[in-house]
N, CA, C and O of each residue as an XYZ file, in Angstrom:
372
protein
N       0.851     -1.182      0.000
C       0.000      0.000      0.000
C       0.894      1.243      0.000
O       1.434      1.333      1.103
N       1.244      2.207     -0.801
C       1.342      3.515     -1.436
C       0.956      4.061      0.027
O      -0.132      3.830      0.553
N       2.212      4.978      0.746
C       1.998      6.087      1.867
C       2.314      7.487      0.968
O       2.928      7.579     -0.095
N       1.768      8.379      1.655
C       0.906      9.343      1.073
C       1.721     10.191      1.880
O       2.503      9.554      2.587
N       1.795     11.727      2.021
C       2.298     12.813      2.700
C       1.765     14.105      2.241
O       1.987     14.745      1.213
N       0.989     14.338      3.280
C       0.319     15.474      3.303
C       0.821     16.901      4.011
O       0.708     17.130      5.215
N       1.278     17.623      3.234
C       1.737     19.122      3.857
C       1.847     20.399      3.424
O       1.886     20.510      2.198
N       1.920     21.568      4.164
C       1.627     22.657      3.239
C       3.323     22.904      2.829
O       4.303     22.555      3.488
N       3.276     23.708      1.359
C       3.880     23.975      1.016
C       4.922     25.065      1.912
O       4.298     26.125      1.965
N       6.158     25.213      2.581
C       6.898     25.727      2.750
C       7.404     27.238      1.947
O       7.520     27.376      0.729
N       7.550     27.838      2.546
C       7.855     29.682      1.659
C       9.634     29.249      0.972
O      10.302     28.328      1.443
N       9.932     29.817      0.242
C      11.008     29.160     -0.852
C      12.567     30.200      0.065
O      12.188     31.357      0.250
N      13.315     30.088      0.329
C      14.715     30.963      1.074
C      14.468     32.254      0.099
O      14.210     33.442      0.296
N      14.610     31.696     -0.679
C      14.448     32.944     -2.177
C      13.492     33.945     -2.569
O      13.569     34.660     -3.569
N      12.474     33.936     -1.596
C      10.886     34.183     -1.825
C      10.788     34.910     -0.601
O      11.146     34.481      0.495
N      10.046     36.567     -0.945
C       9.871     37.383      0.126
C       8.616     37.427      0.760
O       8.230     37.804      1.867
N       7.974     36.845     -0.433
C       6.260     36.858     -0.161
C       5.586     35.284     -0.102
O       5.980     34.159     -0.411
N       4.633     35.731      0.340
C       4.245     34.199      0.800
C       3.203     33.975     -0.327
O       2.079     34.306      0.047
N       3.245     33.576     -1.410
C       2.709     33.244     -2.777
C       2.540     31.763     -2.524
O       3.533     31.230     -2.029
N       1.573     31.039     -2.739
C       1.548     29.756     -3.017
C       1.636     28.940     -1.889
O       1.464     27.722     -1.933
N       1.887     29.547     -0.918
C       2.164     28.844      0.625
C       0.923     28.521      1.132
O       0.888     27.762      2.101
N      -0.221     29.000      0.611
C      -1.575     28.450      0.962
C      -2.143     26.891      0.644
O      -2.785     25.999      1.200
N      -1.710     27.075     -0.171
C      -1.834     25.540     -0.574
C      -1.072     24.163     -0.225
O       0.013     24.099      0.353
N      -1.789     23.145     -0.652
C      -1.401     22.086      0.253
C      -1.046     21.228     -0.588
O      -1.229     21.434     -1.788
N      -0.328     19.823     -0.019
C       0.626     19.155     -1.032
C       0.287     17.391     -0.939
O       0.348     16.997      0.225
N       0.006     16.485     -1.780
C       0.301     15.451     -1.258
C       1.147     14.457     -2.523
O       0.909     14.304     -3.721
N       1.983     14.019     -1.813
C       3.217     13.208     -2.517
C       3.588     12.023     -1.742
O       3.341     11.964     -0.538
N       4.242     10.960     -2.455
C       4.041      9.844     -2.312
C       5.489      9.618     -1.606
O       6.472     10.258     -1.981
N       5.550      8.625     -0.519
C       6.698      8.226      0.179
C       8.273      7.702     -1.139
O       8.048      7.765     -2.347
N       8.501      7.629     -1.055
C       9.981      6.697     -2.262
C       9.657      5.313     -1.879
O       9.953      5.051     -0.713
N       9.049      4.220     -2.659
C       9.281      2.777     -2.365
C      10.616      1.850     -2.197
O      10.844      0.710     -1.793
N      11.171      2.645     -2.578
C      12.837      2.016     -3.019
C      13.851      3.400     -3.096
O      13.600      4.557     -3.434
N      14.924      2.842     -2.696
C      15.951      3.645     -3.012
C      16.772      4.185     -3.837
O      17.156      3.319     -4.622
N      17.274      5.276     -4.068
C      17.713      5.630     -5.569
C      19.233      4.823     -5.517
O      19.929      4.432     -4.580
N      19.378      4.782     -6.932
C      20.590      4.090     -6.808
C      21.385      4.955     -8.285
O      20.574      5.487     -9.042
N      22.898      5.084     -8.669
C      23.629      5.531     -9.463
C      23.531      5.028    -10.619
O      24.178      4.043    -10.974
N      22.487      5.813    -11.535
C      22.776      4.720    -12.847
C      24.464      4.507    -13.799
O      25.063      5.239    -14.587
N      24.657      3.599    -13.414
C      26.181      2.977    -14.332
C      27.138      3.891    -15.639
O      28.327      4.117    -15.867
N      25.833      4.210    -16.260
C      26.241      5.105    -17.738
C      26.672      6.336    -16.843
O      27.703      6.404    -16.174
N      25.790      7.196    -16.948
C      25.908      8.290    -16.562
C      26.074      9.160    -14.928
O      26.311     10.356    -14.758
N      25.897      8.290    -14.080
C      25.968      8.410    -13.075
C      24.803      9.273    -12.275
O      25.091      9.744    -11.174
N      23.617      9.457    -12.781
C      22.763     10.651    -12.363
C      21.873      9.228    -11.197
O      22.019      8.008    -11.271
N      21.311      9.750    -10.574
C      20.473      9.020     -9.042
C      19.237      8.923     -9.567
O      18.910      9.941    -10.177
N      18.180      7.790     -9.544
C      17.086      7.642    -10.115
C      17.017      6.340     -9.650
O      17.961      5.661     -9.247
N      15.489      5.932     -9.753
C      14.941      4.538     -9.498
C      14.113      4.456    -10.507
O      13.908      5.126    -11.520
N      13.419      2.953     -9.766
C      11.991      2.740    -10.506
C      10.833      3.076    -10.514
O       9.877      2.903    -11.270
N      11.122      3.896     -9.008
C       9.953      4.121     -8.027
C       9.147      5.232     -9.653
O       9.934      5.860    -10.361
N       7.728      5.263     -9.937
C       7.617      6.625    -10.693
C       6.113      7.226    -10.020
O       5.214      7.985    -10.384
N       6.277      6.807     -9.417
C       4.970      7.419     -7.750
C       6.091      8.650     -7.258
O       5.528      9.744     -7.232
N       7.234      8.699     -6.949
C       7.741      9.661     -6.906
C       7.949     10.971     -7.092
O       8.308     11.966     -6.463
N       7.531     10.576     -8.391
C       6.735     12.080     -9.455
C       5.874     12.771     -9.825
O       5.837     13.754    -10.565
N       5.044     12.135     -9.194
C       3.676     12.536     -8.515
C       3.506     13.759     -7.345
O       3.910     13.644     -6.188
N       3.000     14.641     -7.754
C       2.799     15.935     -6.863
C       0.918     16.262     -6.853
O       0.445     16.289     -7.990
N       0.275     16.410     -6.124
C      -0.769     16.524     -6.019
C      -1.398     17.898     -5.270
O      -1.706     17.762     -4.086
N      -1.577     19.049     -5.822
C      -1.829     19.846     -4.862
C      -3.276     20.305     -4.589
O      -3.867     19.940     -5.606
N      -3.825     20.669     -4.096
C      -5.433     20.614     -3.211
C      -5.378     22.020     -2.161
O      -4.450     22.337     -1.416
N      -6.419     22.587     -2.328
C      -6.383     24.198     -1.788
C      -6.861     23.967     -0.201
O      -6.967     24.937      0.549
N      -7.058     23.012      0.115
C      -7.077     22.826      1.729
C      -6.836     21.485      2.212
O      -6.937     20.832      1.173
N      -6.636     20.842      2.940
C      -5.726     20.243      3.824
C      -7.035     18.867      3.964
O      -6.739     17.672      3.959
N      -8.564     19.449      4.089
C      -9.441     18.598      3.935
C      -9.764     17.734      2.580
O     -10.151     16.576      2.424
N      -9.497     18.604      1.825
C     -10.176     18.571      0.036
C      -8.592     17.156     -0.453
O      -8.927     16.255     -1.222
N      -7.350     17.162     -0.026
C      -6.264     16.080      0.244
C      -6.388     14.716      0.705
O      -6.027     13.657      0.192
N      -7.285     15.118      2.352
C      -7.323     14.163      3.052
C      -8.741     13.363      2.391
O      -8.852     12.138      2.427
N      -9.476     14.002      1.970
C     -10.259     13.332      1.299
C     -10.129     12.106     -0.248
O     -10.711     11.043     -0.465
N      -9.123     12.865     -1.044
C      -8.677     12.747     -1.872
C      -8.062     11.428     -1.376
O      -8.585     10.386     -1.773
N      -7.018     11.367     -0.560
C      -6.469     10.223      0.242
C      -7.344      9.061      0.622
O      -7.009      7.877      0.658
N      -8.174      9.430      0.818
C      -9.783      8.455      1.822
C     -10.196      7.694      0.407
O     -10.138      6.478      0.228
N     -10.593      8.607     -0.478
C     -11.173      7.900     -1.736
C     -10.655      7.257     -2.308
O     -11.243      6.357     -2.908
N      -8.852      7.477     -2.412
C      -8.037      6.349     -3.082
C      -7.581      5.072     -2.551
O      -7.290      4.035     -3.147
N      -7.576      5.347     -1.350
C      -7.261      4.033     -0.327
C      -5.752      3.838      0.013
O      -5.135      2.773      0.055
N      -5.152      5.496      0.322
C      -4.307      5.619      0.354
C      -3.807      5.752      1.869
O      -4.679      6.414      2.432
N      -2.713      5.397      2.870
C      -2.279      5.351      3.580
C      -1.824      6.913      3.572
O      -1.028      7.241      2.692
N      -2.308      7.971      4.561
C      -1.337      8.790      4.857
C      -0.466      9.650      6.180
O      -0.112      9.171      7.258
N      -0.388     10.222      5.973
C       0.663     11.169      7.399
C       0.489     12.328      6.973
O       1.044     12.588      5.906
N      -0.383     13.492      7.690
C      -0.311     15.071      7.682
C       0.649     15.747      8.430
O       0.483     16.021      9.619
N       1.778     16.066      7.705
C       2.220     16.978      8.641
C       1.610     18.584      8.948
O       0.954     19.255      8.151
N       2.014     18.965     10.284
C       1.689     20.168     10.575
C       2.081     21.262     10.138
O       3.190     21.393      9.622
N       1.295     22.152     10.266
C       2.012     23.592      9.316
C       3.047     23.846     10.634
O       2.835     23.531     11.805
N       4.109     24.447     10.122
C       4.909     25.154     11.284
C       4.375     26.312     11.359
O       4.024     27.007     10.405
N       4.265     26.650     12.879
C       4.377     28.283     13.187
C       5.272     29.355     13.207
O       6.254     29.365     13.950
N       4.955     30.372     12.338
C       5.738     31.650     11.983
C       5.986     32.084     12.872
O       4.974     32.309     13.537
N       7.370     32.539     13.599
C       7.611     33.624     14.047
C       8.297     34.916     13.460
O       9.007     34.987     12.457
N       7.904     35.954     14.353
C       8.371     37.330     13.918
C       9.444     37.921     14.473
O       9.470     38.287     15.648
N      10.544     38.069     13.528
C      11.524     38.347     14.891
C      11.744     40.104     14.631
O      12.650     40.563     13.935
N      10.759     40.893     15.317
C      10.784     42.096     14.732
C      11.770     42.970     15.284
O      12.174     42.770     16.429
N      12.135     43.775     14.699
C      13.711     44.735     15.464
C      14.041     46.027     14.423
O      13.811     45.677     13.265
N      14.328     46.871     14.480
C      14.332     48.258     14.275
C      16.085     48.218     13.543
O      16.896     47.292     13.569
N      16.236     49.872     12.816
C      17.154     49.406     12.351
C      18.586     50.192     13.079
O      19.788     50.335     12.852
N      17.416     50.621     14.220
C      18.602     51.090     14.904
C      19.513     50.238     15.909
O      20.613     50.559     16.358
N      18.720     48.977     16.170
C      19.357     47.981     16.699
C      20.545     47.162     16.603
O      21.112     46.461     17.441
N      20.869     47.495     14.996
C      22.206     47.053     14.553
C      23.392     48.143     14.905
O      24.512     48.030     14.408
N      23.093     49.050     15.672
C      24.169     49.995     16.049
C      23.903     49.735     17.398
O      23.441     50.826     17.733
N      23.875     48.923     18.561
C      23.936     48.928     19.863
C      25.115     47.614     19.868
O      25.555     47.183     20.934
């Protein structure tokens, strides 16, 4: 049975605004491990559930999605934002 992973999308290091972070994600565990292909050396399997990205505008509309397929899953939690607010005169103390 195919495990499932349910989570919201993460804000990108690169990304000032929170675009797209509303939405939610579900992708499939790796069945197998990647291994070095011989020729060329690039990392890949057989697994092609891997490549599978599923995204769903709430966290219910997923878990449902999950329920109907008969899919095994795990929600992770959104992390909580903190603010680490500070002035810019603070860099001169």
């Amino acid at each position: 049975m195919p495990i499932a992973r349910i989570y919201q999308r993460p804000k990108n290091a690169m990304q000032s605004g929170r675009a797209r972070t509303d939405r939610w994600v579900l992708e499939f565990e790796p069945a197998e491990a990647k291994r070095a292909d011989p020729l060329t050396g690039w990392a890949g399997s057989g697994d092609t559930r891997e490549q599978v990205r599923l995204g769903f505008a709430t966290v219910e509309a997923a878990i449902a999605y999950a329920e109907k397929a008969g899919l095994a899953f795990t929600v992770q939690p959104t992390p909580t934002r903190t603010l680490k607010l500070q002035a810019y005169a603070d860099n001169f103390r």
